[in-house]
N, C-alpha and C positions, 0 to 999 in steps of 0.2 A: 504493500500500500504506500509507502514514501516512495518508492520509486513512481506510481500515479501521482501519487501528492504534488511531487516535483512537476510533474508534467502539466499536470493541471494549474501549478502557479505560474508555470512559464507563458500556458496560451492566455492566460487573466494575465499579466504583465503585457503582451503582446498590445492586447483590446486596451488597457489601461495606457499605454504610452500612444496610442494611434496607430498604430503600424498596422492593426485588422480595427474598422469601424463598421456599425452596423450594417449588417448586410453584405460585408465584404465574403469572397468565399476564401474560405481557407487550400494553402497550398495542397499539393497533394501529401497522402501521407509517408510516405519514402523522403521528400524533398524537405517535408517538417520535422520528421524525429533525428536527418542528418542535422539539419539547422539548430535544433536545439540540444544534440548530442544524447538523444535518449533512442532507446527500442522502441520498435513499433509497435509491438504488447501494450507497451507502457503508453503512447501516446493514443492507440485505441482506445484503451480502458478510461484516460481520462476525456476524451472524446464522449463518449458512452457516458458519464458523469455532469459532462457540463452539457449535455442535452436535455438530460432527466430536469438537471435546475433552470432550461430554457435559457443559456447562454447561449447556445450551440442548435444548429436546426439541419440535421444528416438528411440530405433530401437522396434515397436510392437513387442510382445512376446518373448522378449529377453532380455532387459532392457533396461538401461540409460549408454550411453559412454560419458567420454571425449573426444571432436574429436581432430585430428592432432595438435588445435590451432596453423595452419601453418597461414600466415599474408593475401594470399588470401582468407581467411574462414575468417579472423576476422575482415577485413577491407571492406567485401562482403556490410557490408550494408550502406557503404556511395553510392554505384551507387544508392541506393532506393532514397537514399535523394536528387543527383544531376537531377534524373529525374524527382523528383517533384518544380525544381525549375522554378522562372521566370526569365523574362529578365534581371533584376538587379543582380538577385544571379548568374545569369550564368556569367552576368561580373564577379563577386568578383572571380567563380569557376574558369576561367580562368586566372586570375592571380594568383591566387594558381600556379595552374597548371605552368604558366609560370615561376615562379620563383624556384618550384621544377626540371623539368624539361628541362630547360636551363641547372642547374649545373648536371644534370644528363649526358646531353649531354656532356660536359663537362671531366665527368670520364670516359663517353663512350670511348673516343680520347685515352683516358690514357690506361685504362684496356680492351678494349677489345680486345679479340683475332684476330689472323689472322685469323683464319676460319670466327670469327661472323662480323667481317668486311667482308669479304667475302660475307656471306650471303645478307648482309644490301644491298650491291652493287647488289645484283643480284636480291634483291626484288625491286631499285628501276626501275631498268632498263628492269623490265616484266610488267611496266604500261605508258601508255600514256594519253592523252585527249580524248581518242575517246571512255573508256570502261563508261560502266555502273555507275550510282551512288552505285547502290550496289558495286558493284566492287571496287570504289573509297574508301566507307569507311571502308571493307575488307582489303587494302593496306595501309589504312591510319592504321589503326588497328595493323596492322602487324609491319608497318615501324616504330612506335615509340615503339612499346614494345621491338623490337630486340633491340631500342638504349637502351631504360631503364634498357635491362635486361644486358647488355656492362656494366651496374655502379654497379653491382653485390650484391646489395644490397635488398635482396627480400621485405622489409618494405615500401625502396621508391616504387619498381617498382608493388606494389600492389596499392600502395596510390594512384599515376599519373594515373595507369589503371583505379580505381575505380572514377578520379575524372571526366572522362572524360569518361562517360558511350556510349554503342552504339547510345541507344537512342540519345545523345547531336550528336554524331559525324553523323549520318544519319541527322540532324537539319541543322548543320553547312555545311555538304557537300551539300546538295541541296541547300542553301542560296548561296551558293558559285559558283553553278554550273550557276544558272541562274543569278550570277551574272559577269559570265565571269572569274573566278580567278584562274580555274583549271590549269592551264598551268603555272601559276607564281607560284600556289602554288606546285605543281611537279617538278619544276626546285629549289623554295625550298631546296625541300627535297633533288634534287641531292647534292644541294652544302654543304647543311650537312652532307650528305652519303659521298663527298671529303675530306670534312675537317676532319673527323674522321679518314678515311681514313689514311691520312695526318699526321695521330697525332699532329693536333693542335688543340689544347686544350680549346686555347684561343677565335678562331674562331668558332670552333664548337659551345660552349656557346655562344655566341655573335648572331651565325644564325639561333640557336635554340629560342633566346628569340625574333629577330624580327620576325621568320619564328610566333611563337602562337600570339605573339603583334600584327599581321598583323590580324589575325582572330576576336581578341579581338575589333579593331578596326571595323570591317568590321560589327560585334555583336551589337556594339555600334550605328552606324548611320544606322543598320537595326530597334534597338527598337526605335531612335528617328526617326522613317520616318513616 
């Protein structure tokens, strides 16, 4: 494995000083593992590595690209990890979450446009308590990436996406449903969708961290029951 390690630091050095940039294809494999003084084993296997974490995109008969390394390719594989977790790590994942996206909420008020306040208000006002759980975490889905992506910042709004995979949210909406909370937590969401609205700032953050805290909570005296 250090002799991959190695190899794997070299093509991330490579991509990091410019010499391969998005998109770029990589040389062949013979011409690269002489250039960097390693086996071809070795430069396969970390080839095979840095594809699985979507640096690298092997297209058969054609070669090896650098992909976009845009932040939803490269943060893609923390959802693997949020879906293998348990009920303790999902605590810890939701306060991540809650603390990222609070102040996200937050810049939402600030920067977002009139159109995507716009939008926010008109997704939250095309659901009620009576649809479907799918449906539910379709909207749920929707309503916080419009705010996340109001903070304009593509690094967070990959990060909160990925921490908070469908799998969890399908978890937490059915926990929720049969627990009755669909209605508070949709009214929630209005008075975030106001305050944003609003441009206040202050409040947005504020009903952003009770609106996930409420869930967090809800997570918590679900695994102690």
């Amino acid at each position: 494995m250090a002799v991959t390690d190695d190899a794997i630091e070299k093509i991330k050095a490579m991509i990091v000083s410019g010499e391969l940039a998005p998109g770029d294809r990589l040389p062949p494999e013979k011409e690269l593992s002489e250039r960097l003084g390693l086996s071809r084993n070795s430069m396969r296997e970390a080839v095979k590595a840095l594809e699985v974490i979507r640096v690298l995109d092997v297209r058969r008969g054609d070669g090896t690209y650098v992909t976009s390394l845009e932040p939803h390719l490269l943060l893609e594989a923390i959802s693997f990890v949020v879906d293998m977790h348990d009920d303790d790590s999902m605590l810890e994942i939701f306060a991540v979450r809650r603390m990222l996206e609070s102040q996200a909420t937050g810049l939402a008020a600030t920067l977002g446009t009139d159109d995507a306040i716009t939008g926010l208000e008109r997704e939250v006002a095309s659901i009620d308590s009576t649809v479907s759980i799918e449906e539910l975490v379709e909207h749920d889905i929707r309503f916080h990436r419009e705010i996340v992506g109001m903070a304009g910042n593509a690094y967070l709004a990959s990060l909160i996406e990925h921490l908070s995979s469908q799998t969890v949210r399908a978890r937490v909406w059915r926990g929720l449903t049969e627990g009755g909370a669909v209605e508070r937590t949709l009214s929630e969401h209005r008075a975030i969708a106001d305050a944003i609205a609003r441009r206040d700032s202050g409040l947005a953050t504020s009903l952003a961290t009770a609106h996930i805290a409420g869930v967090e909570r809800w997570l918590r005296q679900a695994a102690s029951a």
